[in-house]
C-alpha positions in Angstrom: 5.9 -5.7 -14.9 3.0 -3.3 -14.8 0.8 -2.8 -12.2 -1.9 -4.5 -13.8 0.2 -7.5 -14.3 1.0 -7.6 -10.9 -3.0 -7.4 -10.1 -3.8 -10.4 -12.1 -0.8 -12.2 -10.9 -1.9 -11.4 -6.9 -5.6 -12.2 -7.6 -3.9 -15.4 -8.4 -3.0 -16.0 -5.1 -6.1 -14.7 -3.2 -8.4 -16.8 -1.2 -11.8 -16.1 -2.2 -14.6 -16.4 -0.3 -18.8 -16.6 -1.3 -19.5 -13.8 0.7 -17.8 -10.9 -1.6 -18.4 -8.0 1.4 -16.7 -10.8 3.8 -13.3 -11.0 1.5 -13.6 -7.2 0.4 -13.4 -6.6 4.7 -10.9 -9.3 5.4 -8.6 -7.6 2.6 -8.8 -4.0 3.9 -8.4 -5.4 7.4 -5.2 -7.2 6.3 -4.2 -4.3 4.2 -4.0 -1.8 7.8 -2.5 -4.7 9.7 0.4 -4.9 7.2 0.8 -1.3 7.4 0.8 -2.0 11.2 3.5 -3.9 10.9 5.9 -1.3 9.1 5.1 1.1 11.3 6.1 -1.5 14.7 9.4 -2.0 12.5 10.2 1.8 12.5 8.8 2.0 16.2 11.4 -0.6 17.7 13.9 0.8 15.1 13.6 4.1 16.7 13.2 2.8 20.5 16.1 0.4 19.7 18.9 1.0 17.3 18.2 5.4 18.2 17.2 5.8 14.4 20.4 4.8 12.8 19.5 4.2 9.1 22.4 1.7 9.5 20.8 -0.5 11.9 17.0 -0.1 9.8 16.1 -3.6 9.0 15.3 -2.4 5.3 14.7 -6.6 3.7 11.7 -6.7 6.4 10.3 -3.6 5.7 10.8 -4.2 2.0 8.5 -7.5 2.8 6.2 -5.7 4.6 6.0 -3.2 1.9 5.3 -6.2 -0.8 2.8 -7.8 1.8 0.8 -4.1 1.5 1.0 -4.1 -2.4 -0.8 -7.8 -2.6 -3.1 -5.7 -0.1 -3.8 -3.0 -2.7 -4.2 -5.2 -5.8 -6.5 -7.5 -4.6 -8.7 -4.4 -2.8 -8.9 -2.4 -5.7 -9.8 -5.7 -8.3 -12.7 -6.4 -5.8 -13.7 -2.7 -6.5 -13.3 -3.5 -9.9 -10.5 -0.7 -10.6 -7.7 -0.9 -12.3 -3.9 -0.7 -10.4 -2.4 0.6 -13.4 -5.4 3.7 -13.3 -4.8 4.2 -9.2 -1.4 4.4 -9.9 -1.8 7.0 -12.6 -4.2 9.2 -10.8 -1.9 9.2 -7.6 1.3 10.8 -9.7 -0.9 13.1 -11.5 -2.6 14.2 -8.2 1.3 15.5 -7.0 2.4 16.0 -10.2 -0.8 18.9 -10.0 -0.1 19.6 -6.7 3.9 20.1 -6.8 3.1 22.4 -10.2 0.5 24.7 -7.7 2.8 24.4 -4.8 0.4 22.4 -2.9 2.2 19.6 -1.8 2.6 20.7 1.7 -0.7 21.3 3.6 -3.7 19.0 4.4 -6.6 18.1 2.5 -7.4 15.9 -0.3 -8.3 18.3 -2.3 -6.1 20.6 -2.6 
């Protein structure tokens, strides 16, 4: 599956709204919420089980991970932009960057 099929197959599942600002909000919302919720997995990993990649609950962060993709598709179709062309742009970005030696550092644009 391509990332653009998986767009069209997420938008499927979307619950539009009539006010488009109102769903584009609720989606980037949901979108750093989910992400919250990866990062509590690693938090209570780390407080709990002292880091050991044994003990990682890896099938609930894996859901977590698929809850922020629906997240991304369904932002980026109410932009009007393509998955398949975000995900392109992102591995040229570090392909560049890795090629100048830029990968470590801060900044977009570097």
């Amino acid at each position: 599956m391509t990332f653009d099929e998986y767009q069209a197959k997420a938008i499927t599942t979307n619950l539009t709204k009539q006010d488009q600002l109102q769903e584009l909000m609720q989606q980037v919302l949901g979108l750093g919420d989910e992400a919250g919720e990866v990062l509590a997995i690693f938090k209570k990993w780390i407080r709990d089980n002292n880091a050991d990649i044994d003990l990682l609950d890896k099938a609930n962060v894996a859901k977590e991970l698929g809850d922020i993709l629906w997240y991304i598709a369904v932002v980026a179709h109410d932009l009007g932009v393509s998955f398949d062309d975000i995900a392109t742009a992102n591995i040229e970005k570090l392909r560049s960057r890795k090629e100048r030696g830029t990968l470590t550092g801060s900044g977009d644009n570097r």
